[in-house]
N, C-alpha and C positions, 0 to 999 in steps of 0.2 A: 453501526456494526451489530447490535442484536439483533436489527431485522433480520441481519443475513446470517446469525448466528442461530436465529429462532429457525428458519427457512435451512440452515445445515441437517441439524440436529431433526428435525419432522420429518427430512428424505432422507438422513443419512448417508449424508456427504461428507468426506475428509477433507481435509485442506489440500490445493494447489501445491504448484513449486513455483517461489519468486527469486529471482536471479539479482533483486539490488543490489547493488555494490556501496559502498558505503562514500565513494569517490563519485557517483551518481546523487548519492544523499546530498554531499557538498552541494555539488553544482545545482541541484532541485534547490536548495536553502536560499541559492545566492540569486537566485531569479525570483522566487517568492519574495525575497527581501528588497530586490529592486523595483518589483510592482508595488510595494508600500506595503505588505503583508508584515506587521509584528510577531519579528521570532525571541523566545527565551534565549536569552544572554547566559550565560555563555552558552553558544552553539553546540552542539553533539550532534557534529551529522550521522557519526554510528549509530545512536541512538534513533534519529530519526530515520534511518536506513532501517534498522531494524523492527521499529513499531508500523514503516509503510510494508515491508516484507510480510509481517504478522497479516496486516488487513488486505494486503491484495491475495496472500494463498489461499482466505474464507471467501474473499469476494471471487475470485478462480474458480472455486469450488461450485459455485451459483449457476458463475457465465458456461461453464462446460456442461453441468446439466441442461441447461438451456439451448443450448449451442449454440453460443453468444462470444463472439471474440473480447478479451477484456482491452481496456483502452490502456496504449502503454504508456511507461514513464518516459516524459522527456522533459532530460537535462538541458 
């Protein structure tokens, strides 16, 4: 993320708009967790809704300058 934070800030890009839901965060958790991926106990899919939210609007902000579709979430 400071790549793309260095690479904001130099062209002077805002952040995107990301639409997770925090019911998308669940369901992202429970597939990462059945490919074998260790998650922090206790769970907070909010919270992990909310920190993927934060890095996909800077990362948005990259692909649209570019005119790069970003890759979406699937639950």
């Amino acid at each position: 993320m400071r790549l793309v934070d260095e690479i904001n800030g130099l062209l002077g890009l805002k952040p995107g708009n990301d639409e997770t839901a925090s019911a998308d965060g669940l369901k992202l958790c429970a597939r990462l967790s059945a490919a074998g991926y260790a998650l922090r106990s206790p769970l907070d899919a909010a919270e992990f809704a909310d920190r993927r939210r934060e890095h996909a609007r800077r990362v948005q902000a990259v692909a649209a300058h570019l005119g790069t579709p970003t890759a979406p979430l699937l639950p």
